[in-house]
C-alpha positions, 0 to 999 in steps of 0.5 A: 500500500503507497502512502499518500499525504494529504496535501490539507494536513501536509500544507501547516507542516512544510509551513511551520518548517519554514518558518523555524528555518526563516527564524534560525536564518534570521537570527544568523543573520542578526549576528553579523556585522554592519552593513552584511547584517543590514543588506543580509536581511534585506535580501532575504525580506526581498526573496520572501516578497518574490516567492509571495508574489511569484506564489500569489499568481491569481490571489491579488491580496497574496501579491500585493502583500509580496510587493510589501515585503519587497518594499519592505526589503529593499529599503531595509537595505539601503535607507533603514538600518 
């Protein structure tokens, strides 16, 4: 018999993965000096914000929040920090 995931329960799971991986990159990232620590999170705010909106395809709200968070990114980078 094949083991079949169901794709409902499947879903909270690779989320909650993501999400302590994103919290441990993060905190790695916190750690290192100015301006890597400053453009590191940028770049990864702006990534999070290109999946979003690549991932939003059809859900406008979904990519609207991507452009946000690309937003957000690129001004951690260079005006914020």
């Amino acid at each position: 018999m094949k083991l079949k995931l169901n794709p409902d329960l499947l879903r909270p799971l690779l989320g909650t993965i993501g999400l302590m991986i994103g919290f441990g990159v993060y905190a790695v990232a916190g750690d290192l000096p100015q301006p890597w620590q400053r453009l590191s999170i940028g770049f990864m705010f702006v990534l999070l914000g290109i999946s979003a909106v690549i991932y939003g395809r059809g859900e406008r709200w979904i990519q609207v929040l991507g452009g946000v968070l690309l937003l957000y990114g690129v001004l951690r980078m260079f005006v914020i920090g």
